[in-house]
C-alpha positions in Angstrom: 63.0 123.4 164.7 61.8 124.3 167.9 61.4 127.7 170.0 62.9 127.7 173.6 61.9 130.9 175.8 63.6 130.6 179.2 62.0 133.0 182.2 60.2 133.2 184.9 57.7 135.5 183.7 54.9 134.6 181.8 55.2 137.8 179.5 58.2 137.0 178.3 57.7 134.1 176.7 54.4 135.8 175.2 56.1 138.4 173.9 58.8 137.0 172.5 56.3 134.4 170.7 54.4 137.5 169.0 58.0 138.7 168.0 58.7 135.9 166.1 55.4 135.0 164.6 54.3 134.7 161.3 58.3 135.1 160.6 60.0 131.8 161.4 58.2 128.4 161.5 58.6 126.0 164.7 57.0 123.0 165.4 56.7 123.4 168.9 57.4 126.5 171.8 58.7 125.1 174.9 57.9 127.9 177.5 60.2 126.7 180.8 61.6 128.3 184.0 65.4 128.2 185.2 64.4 125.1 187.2 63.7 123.1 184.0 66.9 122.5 183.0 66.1 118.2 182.9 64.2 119.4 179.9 67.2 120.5 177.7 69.4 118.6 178.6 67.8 115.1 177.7 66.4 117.3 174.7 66.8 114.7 171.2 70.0 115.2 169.6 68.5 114.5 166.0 66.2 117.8 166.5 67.2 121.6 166.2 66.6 124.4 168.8 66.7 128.1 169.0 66.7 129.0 172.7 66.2 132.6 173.9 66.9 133.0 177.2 65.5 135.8 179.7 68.7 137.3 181.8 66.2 138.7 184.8 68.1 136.7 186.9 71.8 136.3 185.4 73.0 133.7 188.0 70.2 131.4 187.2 70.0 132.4 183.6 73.8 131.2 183.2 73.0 127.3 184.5 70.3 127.2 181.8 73.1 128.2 179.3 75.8 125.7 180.2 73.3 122.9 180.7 73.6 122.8 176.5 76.7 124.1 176.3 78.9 122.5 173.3 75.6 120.6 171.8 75.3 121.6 168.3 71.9 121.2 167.8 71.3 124.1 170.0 71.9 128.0 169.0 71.6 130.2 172.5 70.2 134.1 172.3 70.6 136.2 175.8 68.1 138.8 176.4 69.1 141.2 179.0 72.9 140.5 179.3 75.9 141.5 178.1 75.8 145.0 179.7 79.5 145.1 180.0 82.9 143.7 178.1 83.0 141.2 181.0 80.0 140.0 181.2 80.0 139.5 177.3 83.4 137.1 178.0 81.0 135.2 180.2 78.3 134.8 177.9 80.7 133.8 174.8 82.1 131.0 177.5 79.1 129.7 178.4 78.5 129.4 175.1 76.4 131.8 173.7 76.7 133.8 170.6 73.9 136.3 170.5 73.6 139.0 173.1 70.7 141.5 173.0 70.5 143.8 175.9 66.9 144.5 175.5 64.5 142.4 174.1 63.7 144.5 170.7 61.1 142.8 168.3 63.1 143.4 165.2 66.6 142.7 166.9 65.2 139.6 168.3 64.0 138.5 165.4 67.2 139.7 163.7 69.7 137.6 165.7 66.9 134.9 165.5 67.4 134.6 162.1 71.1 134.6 162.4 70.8 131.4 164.6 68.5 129.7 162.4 71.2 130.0 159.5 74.3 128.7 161.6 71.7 125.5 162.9 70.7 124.9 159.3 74.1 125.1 157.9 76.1 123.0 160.6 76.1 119.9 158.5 77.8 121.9 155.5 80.3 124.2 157.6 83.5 122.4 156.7 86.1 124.3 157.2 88.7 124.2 160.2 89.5 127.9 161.5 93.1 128.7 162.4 93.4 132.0 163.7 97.2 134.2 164.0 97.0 136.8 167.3 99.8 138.9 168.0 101.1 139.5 171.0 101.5 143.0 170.3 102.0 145.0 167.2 104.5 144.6 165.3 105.3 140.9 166.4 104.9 139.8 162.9 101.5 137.9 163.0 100.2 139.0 159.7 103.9 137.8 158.0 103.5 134.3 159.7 99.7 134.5 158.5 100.4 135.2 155.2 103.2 132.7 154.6 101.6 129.8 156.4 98.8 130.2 154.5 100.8 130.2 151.1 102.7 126.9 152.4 99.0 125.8 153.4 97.5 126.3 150.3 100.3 124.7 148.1 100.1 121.0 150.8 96.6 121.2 149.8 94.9 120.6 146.7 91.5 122.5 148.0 91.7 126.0 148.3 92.9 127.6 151.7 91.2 131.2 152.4 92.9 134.6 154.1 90.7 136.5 156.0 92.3 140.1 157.0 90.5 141.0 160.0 93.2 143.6 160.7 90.6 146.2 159.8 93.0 149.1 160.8 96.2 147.8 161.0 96.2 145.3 158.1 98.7 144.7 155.2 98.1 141.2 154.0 97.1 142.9 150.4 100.7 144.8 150.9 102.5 141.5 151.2 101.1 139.8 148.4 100.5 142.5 145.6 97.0 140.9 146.1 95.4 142.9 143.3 91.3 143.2 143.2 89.0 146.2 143.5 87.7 144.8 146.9 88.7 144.4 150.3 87.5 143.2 153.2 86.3 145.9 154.8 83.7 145.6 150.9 83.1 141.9 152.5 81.9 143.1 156.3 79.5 146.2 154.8 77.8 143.2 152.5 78.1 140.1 155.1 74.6 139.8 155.4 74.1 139.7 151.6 77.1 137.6 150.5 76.1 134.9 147.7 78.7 132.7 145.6 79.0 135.5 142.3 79.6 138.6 144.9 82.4 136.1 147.0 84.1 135.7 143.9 84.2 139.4 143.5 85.6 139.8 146.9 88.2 137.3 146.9 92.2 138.1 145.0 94.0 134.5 144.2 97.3 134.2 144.5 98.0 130.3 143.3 95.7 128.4 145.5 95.6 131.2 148.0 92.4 132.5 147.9 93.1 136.4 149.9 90.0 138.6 151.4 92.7 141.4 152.2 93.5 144.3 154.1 91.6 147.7 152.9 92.7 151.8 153.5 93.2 152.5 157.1 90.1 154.4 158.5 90.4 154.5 162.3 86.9 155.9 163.0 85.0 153.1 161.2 82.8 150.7 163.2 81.9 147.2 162.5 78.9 145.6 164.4 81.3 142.2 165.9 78.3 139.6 163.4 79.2 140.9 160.3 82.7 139.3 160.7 80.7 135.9 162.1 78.8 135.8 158.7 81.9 136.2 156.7 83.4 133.0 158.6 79.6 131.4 158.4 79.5 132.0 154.4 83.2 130.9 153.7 82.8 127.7 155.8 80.3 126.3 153.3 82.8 126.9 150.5 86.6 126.5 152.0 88.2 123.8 154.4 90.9 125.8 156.1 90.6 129.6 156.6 93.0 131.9 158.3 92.1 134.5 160.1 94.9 137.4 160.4 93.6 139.0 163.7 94.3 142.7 165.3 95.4 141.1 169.4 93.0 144.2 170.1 90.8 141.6 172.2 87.7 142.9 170.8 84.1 141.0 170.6 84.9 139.8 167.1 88.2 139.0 167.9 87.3 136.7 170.5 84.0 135.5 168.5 86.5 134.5 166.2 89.0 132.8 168.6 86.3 130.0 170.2 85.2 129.1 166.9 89.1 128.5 166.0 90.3 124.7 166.0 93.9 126.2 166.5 95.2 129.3 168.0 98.7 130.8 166.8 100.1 133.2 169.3 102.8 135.2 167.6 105.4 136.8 170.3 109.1 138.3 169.9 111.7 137.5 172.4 112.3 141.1 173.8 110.9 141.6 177.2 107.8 143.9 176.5 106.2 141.7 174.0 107.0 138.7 176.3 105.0 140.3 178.8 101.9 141.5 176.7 102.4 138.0 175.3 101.8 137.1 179.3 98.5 138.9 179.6 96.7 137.7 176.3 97.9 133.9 177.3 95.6 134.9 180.5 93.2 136.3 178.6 92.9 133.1 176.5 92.7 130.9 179.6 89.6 133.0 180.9 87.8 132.3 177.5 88.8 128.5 177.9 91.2 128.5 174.8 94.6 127.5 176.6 94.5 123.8 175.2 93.7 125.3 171.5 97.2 127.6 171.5 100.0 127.3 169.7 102.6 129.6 170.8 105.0 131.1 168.3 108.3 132.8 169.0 108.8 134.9 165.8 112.2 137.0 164.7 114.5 134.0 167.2 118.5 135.5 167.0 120.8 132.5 167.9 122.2 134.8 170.7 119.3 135.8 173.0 119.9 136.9 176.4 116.4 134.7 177.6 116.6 130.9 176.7 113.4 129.0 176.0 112.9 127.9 179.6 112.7 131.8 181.3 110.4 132.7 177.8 108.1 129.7 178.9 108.5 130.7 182.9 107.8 134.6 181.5 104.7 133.9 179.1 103.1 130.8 181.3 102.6 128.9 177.7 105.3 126.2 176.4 107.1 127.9 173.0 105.7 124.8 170.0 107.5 127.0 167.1 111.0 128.9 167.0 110.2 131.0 163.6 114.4 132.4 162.7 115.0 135.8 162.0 114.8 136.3 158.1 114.4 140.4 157.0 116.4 140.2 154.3 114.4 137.0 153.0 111.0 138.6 154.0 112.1 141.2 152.3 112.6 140.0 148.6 109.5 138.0 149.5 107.7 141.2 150.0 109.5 143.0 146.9 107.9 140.2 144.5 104.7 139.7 145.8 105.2 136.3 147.0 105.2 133.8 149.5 108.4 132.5 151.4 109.1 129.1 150.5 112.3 126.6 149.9 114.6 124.9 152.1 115.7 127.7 154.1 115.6 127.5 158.1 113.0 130.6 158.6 110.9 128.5 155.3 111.5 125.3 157.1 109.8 126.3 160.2 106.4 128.2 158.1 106.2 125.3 156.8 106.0 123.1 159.7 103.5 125.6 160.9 101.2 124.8 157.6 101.4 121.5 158.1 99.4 121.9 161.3 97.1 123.6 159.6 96.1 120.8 156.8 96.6 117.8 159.0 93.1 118.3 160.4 90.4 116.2 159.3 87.8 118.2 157.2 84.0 117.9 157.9 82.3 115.7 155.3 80.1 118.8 153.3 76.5 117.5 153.5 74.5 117.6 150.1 71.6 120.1 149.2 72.2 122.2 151.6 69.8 125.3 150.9 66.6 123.6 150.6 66.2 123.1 154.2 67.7 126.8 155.0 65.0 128.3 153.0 62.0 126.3 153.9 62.3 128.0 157.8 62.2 131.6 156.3 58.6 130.6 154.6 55.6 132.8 156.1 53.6 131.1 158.0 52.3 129.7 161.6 54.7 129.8 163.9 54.6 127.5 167.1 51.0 127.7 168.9 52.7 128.9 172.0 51.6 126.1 173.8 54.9 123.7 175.6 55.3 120.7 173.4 
């Protein structure tokens, strides 16, 4: 493992050196400017790198970032940035994952930490994340979430997990009768302390449906946006598809959540308002870079609609991939006995079409022994010298 600090001032990389000492173990500290860019990107691919990067100068400091953008065997910490909802957008597309506005010793070693874990557990992550946005309340993303899943879990014969990050808003527990004395709001207060006998105690199973679900509505409640990160990071290592029921609030989490996504499920009805919300978050997914990741859904279809296919596509600047059929009264009994939709039914047909694109991924080979090299880095000892290696 090795240290990157990125600045043009000598302090910094001192200083964020002494941070880290005696806490994490590198075998080398590269100290480089802006201008050494050649560097990283001709940097070995069969070695692992934490670079922390000084944002004094956020023009320059952004090259540095893409110049190992989408390389896995980097994790990317800003220090200085991030001072406004935009200019996090720009960081998450560039790449990176950990913003600190100021360069706190504890923070920085905090997030530091964070990075080391998702480096040392790349080669086990396996699953694929498919995540379900609505276009607007009430467009029935959590339904298609919850019954997509179902159909996913029952094409598979390895066990597909829920995750209800609906923290306000979310009834996935509702739809399923998904029994348990935890919900996921239990999950994000102990993310940073998860471990395979307190998962268990997390997780309701319906069939082969494994359900972290919705929780009590409590609108004042705050969630720091890496507590939901570590859920995803922990359940990778166990699960090869997890669906993520999201809020279409377009909050750091939510959009943390969206790059890391191998498919995007955009859930819109065809009546003009949600069309045109449906417009803005299609815009929204463009500026993160996600466009070629979404699958747009076109829930609640009547066979009469005043707007064919052709003005929705014209209306939402996305082409329509699933027509979902109206179906309250089969939702309903559904609902009623705590189960999934399923059968030969049109509004079953088309779930199930939207499952299948949700097993037909290849998973990640899971690397063995897997902790070993996690826990070695967290030893105390001497850290890099300071000196560029």
């Amino acid at each position: 493992m090795i240290l990157v600090t990125v600045s043009p001032h000598s302090s910094f990389h001192r200083e964020t050196n002494e941070a880290l000492g005696g806490r994490l173990r590198f075998e080398a500290h590269w100290q480089i400017s802006y201008y050494d860019t050649t560097r990283l990107r001709t940097a070995a691919a069969d070695q692992q790198y934490i670079v922390i990067i000084d944002f004094v100068d956020p023009k320059r400091a952004m090259l540095v970032a893409r110049a190992v953008d989408g390389r896995a065997e980097f994790a990317v910490l800003a220090v200085g940035g991030g001072s406004t909802r935009e200019d996090v957008l720009q960081l998450m597309r560039a790449g990176i994952r950990e913003v600190l506005p100021e360069d706190s010793p504890e923070e920085l070693r905090q997030a530091a930490r964070r990075a080391l874990a998702k480096l040392t557990s790349t080669e086990e992550q396996a699953a694929q994340v498919f995540s379900f946005v609505p276009a607007k309340p009430g467009c029935g993303a959590t339904t298609l979430a919850t019954h997509a899943s179902s159909a996913a879990a029952r094409m598979t014969k390895d066990p597909t997990l829920l995750l209800d990050f609906d923290i306000r808003l979310g009834v996935t527990s509702f739809l399923l009768k998904a029994g348990g004395n935890h919900t996921v709001m239990d999950a994000l207060q102990q993310a940073d302390r998860l471990d395979p006998d307190l998962w268990a105690s997390m997780v309701s199973q319906c069939g082969n449906l494994h359900v972290v679900g919705s929780g009590p509505v409590n609108p004042a409640v705050h969630i720091a946006p890496e507590r939901f990160t570590q859920i995803i990071d922990f359940a990778s290592q166990i699960y090869t598809t997890l669906a993520v029921d999201l809020p279409g609030t377009m909050e750091e989490h939510e959009a943390e959540t969206l790059l890391r996504s191998k498919r995007i499920f955009l859930v819109c009805t065809p009546d003009i308002g949600a069309l045109h919300v449906a417009r803005r978050k299609s815009s929204w997914l463009r500026d993160l870079g996600l466009a070629g990741k979404v699958s747009m859904v076109l829930n609640c279809v009547e066979r009469r609609s005043s707007l064919g296919v052709a003005d929705i596509e014209r209306i939402v600047e996305m082409p329509v991939r699933y027509m979902v059929p109206a179906g309250p009264g089969e939702i309903a009994r559904a609902v009623q006995k705590g189960v999934a939709v399923e059968g030969s039914s049109p509004l079953a047909k088309e779930i199930a079409k939207i499952a299948a694109e949700m097993v037909s991924l290849e998973p990640v080979v899971k690397k063995a022994n897997p902790v070993r090299r996690f826990v070695e880095y967290f030893s105390i000892g001497v850290t890099g010298d300071g000196r560029s290696g």
